[in-house]
N, CA, C and O of each residue as an XYZ file, in Angstrom:
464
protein
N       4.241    -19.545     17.215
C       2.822    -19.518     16.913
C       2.117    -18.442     17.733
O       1.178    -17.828     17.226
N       2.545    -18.171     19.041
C       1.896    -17.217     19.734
C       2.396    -15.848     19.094
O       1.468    -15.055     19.253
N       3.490    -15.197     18.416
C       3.975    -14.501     18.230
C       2.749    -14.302     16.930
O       1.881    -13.430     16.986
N       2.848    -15.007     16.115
C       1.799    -14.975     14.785
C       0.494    -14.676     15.123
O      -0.174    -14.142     14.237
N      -0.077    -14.908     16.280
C      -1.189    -14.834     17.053
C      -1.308    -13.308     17.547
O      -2.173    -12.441     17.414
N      -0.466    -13.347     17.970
C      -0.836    -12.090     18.789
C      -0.502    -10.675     17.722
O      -0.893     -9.557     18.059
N       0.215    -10.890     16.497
C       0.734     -9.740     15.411
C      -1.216     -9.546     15.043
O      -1.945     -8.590     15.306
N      -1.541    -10.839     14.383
C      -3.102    -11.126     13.710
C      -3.818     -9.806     14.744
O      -4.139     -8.688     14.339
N      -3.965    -10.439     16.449
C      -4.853    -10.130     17.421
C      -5.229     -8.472     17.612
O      -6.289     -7.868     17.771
N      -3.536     -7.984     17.494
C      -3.436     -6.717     17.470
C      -3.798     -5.721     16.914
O      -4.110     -4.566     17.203
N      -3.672     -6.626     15.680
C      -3.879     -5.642     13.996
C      -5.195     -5.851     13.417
O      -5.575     -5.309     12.379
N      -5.939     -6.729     14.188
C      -7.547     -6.851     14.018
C      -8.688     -6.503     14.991
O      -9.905     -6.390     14.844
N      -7.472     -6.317     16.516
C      -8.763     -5.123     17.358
C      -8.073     -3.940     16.912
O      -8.553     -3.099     17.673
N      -7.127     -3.230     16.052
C      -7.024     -1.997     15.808
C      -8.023     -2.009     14.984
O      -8.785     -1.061     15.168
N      -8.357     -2.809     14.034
C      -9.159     -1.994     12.767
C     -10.597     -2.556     13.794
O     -11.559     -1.796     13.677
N     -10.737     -3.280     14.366
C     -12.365     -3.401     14.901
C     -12.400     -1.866     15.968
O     -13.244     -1.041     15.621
N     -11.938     -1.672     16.622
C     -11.737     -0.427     17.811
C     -12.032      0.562     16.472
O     -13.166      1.035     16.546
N     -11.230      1.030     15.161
C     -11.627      1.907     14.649
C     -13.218      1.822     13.578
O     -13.612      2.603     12.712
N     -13.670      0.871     13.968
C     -15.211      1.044     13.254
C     -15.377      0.983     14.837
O     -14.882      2.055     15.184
N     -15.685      0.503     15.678
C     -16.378      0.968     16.843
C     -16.440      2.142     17.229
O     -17.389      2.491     17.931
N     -15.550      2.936     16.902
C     -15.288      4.139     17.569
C     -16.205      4.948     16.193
O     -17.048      5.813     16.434
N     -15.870      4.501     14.780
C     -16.725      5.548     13.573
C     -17.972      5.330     13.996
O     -18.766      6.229     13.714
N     -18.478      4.219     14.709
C     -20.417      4.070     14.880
C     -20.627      5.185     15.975
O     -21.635      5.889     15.918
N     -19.949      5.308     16.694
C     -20.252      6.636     17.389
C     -19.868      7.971     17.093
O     -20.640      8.906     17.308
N     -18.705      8.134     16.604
C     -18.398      9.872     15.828
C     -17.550      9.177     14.599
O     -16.485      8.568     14.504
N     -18.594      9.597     13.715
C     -17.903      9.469     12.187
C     -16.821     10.552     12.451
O     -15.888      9.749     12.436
N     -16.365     11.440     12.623
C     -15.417     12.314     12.610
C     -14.064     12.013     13.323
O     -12.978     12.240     12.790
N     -14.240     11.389     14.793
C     -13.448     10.932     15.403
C     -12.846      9.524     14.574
O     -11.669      9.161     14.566
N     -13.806      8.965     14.003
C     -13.322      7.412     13.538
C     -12.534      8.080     12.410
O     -11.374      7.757     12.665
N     -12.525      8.489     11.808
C     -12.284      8.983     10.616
C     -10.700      9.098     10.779
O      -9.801      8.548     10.142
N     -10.655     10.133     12.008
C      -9.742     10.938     12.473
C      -8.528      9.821     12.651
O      -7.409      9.915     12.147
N      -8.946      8.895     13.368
C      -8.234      7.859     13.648
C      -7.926      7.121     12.694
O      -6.740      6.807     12.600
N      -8.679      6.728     11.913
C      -8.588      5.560     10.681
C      -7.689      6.260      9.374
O      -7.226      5.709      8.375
N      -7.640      7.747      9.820
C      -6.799      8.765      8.479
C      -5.569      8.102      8.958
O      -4.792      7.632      8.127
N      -5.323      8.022     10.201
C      -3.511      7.836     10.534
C      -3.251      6.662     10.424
O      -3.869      5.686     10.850
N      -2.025      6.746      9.660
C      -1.304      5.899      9.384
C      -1.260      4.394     10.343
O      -0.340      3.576     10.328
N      -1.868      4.356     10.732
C      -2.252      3.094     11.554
C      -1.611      1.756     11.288
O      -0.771      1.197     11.993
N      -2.266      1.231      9.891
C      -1.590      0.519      9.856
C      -0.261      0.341      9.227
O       0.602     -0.405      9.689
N      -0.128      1.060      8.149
C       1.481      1.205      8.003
C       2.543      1.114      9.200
O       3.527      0.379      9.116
N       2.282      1.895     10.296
C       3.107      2.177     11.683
C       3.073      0.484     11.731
O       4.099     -0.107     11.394
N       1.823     -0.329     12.175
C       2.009     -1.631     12.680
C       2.951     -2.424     11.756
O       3.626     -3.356     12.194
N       2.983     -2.025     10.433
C       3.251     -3.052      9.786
C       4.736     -2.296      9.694
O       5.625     -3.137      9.564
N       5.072     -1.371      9.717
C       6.932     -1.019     10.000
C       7.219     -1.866     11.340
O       8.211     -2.587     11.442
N       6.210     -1.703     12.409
C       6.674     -2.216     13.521
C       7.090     -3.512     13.784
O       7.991     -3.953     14.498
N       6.325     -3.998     13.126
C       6.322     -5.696     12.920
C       7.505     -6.290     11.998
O       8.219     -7.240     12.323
N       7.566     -5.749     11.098
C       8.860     -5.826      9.996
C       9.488     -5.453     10.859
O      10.119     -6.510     10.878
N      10.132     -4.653     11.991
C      11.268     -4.367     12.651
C      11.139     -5.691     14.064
O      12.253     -6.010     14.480
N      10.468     -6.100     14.459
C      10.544     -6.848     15.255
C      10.824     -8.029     14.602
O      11.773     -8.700     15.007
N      10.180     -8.394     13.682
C      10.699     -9.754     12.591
C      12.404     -9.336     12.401
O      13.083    -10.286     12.012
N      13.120     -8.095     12.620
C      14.161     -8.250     12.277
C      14.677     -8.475     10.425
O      15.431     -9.301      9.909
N      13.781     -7.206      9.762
C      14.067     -7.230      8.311
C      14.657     -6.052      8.636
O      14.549     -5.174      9.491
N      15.524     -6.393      7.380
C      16.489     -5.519      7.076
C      15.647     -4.265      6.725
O      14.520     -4.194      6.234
N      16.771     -3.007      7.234
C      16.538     -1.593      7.185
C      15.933     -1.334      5.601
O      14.830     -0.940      5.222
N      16.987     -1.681      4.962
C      16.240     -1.572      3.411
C      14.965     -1.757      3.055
O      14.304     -0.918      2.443
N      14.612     -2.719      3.372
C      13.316     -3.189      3.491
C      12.008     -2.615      4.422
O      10.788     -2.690      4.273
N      12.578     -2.217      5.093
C      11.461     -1.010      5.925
C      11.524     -0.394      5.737
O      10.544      0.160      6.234
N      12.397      0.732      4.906
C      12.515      1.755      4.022
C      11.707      2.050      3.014
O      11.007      3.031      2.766
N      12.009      0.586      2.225
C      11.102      0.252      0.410
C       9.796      0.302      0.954
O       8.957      0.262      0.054
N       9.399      0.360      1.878
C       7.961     -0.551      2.499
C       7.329      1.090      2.694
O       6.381      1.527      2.042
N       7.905      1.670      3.483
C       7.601      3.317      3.878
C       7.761      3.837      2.422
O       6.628      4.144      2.049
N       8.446      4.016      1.668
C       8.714      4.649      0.222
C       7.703      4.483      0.047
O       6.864      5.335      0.342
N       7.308      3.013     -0.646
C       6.076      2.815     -1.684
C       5.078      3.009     -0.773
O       4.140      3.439     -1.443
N       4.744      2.940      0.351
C       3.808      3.290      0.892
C       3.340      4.616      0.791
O       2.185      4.683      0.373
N       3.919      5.754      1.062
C       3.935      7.022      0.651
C       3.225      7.030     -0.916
O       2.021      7.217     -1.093
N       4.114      6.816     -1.896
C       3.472      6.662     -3.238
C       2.003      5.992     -3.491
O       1.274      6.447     -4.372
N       1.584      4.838     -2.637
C       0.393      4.157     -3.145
C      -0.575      5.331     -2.660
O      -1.339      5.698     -3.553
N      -0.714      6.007     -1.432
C      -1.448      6.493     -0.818
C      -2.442      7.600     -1.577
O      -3.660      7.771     -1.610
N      -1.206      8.306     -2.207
C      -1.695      9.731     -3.214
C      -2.881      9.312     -3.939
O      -3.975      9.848     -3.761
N      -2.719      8.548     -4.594
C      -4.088      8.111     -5.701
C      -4.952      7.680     -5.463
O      -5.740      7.322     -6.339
N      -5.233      7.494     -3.922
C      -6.164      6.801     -3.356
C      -7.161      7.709     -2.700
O      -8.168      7.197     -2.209
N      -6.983      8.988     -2.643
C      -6.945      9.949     -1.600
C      -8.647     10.446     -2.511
O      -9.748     10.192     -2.021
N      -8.429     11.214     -3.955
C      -9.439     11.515     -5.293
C     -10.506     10.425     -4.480
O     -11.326     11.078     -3.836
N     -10.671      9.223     -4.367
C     -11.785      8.100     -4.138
C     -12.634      8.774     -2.980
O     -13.833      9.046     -3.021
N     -11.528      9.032     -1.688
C     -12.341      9.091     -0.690
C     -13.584     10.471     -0.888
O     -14.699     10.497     -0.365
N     -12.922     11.623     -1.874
C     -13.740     12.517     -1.995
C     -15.190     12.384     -2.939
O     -16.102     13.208     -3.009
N     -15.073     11.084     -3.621
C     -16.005     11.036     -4.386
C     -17.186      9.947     -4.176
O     -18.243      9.758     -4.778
N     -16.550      9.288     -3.032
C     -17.834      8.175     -2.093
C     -18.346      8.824     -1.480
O     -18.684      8.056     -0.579
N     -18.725      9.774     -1.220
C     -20.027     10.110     -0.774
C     -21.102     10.631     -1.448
O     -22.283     10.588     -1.105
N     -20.482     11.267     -2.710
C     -21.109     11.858     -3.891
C     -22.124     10.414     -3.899
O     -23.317     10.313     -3.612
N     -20.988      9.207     -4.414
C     -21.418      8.135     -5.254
C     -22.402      7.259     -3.976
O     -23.257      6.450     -4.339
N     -22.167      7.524     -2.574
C     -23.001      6.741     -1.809
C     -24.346      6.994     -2.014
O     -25.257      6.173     -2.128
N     -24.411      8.761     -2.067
C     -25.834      8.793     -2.060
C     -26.544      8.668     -2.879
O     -27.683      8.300     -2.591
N     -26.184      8.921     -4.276
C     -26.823      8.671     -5.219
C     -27.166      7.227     -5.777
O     -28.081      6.933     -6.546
N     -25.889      6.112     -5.013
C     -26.226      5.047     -5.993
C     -26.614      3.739     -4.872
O     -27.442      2.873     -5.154
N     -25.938      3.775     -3.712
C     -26.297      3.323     -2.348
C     -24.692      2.438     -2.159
O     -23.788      2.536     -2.988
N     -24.621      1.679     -1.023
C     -23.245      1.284     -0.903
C     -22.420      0.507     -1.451
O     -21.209      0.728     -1.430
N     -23.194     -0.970     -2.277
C     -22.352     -1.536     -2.842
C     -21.857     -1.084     -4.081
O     -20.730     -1.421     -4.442
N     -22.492     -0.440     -4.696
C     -22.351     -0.123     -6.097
C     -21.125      1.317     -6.318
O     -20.405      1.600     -7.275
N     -21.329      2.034     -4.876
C     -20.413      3.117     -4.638
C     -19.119      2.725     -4.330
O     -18.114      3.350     -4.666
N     -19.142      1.430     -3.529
C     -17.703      0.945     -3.270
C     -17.105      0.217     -4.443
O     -15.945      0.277     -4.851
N     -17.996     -0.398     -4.852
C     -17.069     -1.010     -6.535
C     -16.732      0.062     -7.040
O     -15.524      0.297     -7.066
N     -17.875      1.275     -7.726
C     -16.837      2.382     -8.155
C     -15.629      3.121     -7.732
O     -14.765      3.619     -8.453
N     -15.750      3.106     -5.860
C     -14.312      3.682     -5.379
C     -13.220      2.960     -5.856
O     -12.251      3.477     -6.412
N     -13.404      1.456     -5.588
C     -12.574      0.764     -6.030
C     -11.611      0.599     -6.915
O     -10.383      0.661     -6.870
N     -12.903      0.236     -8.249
C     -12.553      0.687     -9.804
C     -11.813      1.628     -9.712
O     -10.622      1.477     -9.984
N     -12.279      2.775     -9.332
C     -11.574      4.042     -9.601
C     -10.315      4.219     -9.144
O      -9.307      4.328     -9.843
N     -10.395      4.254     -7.681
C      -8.809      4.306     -7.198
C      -7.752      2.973     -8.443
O      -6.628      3.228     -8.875
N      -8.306      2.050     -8.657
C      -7.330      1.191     -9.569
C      -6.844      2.291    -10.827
O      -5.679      2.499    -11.165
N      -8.103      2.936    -11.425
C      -7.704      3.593    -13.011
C      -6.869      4.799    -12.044
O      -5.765      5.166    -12.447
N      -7.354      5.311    -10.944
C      -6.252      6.674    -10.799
C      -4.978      7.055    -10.563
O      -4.340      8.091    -10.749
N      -4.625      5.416     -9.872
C      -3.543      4.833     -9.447
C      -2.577      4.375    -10.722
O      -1.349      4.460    -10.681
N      -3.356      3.858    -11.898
C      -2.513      3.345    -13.133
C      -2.485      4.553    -13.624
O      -2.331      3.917    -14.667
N      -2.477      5.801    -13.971
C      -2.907      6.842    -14.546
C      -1.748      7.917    -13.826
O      -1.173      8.873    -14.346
N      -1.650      7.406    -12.514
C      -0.551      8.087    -11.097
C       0.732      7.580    -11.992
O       1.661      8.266    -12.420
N       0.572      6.611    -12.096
C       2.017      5.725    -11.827
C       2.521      5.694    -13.158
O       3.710      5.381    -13.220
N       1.922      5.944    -14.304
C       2.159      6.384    -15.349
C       3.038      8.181    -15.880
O       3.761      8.593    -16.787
N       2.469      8.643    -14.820
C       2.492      9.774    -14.817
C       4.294      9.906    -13.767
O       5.344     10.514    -13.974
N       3.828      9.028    -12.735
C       5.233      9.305    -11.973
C       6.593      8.592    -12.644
O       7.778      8.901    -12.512
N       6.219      7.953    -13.103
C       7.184      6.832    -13.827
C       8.057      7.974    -14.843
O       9.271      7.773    -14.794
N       7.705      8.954    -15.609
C       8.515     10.333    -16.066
C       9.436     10.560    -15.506
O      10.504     10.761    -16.085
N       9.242     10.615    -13.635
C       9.950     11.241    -13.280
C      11.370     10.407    -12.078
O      12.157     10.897    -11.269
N      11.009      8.532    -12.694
C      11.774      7.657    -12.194
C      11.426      7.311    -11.078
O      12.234      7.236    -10.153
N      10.240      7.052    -10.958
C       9.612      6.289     -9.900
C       8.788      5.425    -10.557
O       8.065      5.697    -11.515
N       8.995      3.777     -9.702
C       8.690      2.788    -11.079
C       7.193      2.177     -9.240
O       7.299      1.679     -8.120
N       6.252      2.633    -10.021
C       5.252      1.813     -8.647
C       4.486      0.841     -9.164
O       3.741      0.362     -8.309
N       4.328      0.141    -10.719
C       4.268     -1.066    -11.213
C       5.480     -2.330    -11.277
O       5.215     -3.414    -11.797
């Protein structure tokens, strides 16, 4: 139970430390919140749980793949913040990354990569 505790503790002052740090330099937070952050924790943790190599492999693979289609969103929330204000900009990132991502994976699936 402490082990479950402390994976939670870790992986929720990383993401609180990285909005603390964006309220003071959006650039720096940014900077930080671009890296792979949590993927790293979550290979790390899968390796301390003791899963198989395969499996931290598949995990890094598709991780790589989800990322790409997600990337189009971040350039277009700010367009959509200012014009429409925040909630309505984040449902559209949302939305969107979903259609760009089915639209990705459609597209990669040609070339035998199955990310549905």
């Amino acid at each position: 139970m402490l082990y479950l505790f402390t994976k939670y503790a870790v992986t929720a002052a990383l993401v609180v430390a990285i909005s603390e740090l964006a309220k003071r330099s959006g650039r720096l937070g940014a900077l930080i919140g671009a890296l792979p952050l949590v993927a790293v924790l979550a290979l790390i943790w899968m390796h301390v749980d003791r899963q198989p190599v395969e499996r931290i492999g598949s995990y890094a693979w598709y991780t790589f793949w989800y990322v790409i289609p997600t990337l189009p969103m971040f350039l277009c929330f700010p367009w959509l913040l200012q014009r429409y204000g925040f909630v309505p900009a984040l449902l559209a990132f949302c939305a969107g990354t979903v259609v760009i991502f089915l639209l990705f994976a459609l597209i990669v699936r040609r070339f035998g990569i199955e990310l549905l």
